[in-house]
N, C-alpha and C positions, 0 to 999 in steps of 0.2 A: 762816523766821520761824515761831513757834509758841507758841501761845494758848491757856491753859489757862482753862479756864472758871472766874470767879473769884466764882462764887455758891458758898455755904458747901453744902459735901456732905462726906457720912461716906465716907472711901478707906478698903474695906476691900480684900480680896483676894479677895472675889465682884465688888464693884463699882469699877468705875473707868471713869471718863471723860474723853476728851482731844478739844480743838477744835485741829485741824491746817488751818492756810490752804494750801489746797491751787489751784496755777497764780493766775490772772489772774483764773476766772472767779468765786472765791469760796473762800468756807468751806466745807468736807467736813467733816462728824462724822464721826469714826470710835470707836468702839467699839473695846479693849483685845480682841484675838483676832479683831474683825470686819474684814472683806475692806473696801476704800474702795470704790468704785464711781466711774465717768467715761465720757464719753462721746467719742467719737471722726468725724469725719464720715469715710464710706465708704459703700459701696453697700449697696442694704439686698435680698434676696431676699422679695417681697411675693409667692408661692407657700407661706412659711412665716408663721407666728404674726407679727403684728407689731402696732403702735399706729400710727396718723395721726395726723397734727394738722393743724386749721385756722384759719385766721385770718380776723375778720373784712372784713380790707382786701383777702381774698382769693376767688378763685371756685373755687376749687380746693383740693386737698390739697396743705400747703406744704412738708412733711416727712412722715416715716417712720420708725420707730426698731424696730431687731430688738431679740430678747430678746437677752439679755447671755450673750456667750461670756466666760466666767471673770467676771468683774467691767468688764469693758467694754461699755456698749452702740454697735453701731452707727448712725450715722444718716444720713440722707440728704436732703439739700434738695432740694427737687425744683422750687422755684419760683426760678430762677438771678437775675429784673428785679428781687424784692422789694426794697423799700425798707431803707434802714439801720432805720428804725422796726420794721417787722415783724419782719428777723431779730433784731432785740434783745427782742423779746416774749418769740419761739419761746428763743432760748437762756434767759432767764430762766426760764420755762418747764422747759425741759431741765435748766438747773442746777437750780432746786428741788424739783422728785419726782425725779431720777433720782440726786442726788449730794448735795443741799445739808439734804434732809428727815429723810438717817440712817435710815430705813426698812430692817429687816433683809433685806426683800425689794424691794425698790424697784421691780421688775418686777409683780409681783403688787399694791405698791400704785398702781400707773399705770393697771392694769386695773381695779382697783378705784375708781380716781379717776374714770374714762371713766362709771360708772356713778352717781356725784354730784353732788347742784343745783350745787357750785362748780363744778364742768366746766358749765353750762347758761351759765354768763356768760362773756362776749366779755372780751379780745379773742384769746385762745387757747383752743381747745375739742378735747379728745384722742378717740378711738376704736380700739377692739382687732378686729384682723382675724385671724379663726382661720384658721390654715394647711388651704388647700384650699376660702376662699370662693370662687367663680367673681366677675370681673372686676365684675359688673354688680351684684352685690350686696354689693360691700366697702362700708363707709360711708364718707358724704359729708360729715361736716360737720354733721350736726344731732344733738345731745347725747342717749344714751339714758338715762334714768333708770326705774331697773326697784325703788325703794324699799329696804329692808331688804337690806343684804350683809353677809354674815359673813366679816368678815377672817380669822376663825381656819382658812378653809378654804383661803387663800392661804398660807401659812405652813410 
């Protein structure tokens, strides 16, 4: 099934836009020559660059997503009791920065996200772990916000 965006835009042969339903869990933008992006659950190596996520029904870190090999991210549930509630948050979540947002970088704007007031509100709150934090200093769950980022450096 496929869904063309039916707000009036000029198709030229610079621009063009296609809305593709892409599986079960939603709508993917994709961009005419851009890559789709998805997410897969599998193990995540947290010795390399990654993001957390927390939840607040949670005391812990409830997930982990590595950076994207080709156009797939990995991710990894790390909390197996959570509630059908929670993990419907975190996917929500994961579908919309990682697949659903159309972000030519989506990796870069996740990190970027980790550093904004809408990351400061519950009930999902993300954080980026540079490859080679030691254990005790990865973050836990409480939002950083460092003001002013320039997207043009993620790009």
């Amino acid at each position: 099934m496929e869904r063309v965006c039916s707000s009036p835009m000029i198709v030229t042969a610079w621009t063009r836009a296609i809305l593709t339903v892409r599986h079960e869990r939603g709508i993917a933008r994709t961009v005419e020559g851009a890559p789709a992006f998805r997410w897969v659950e599998e193990r995540v190596d947290q010795s390399l660059d990654h993001l957390r996520l927390v939840h607040e029904d949670c005391e812990s870190v409830v997930a982990v997503v590595a950076s994207p090999d080709g156009n797939t991210f990995a991710v990894e549930f790390l909390v197996k009791d959570a509630s059908e509630a929670v993990l419907e948050d975190l996917r929500r979540e994961l579908d919309f920065y990682l697949v659903e947002k159309g972000e030519p970088n989506p990796w870069g704007y996740a990190i970027y996200h980790c550093r904004t007031f809408s990351n400061a509100y519950p009930p999902v709150n993300w954080g980026f772990c540079p490859a080679g934090t030691p254990e005790q200093e990865r973050w836990s769950g409480i939002p950083e916000i460092y003001g002013d980022f320039d997207m043009s450096d993620l790009r």
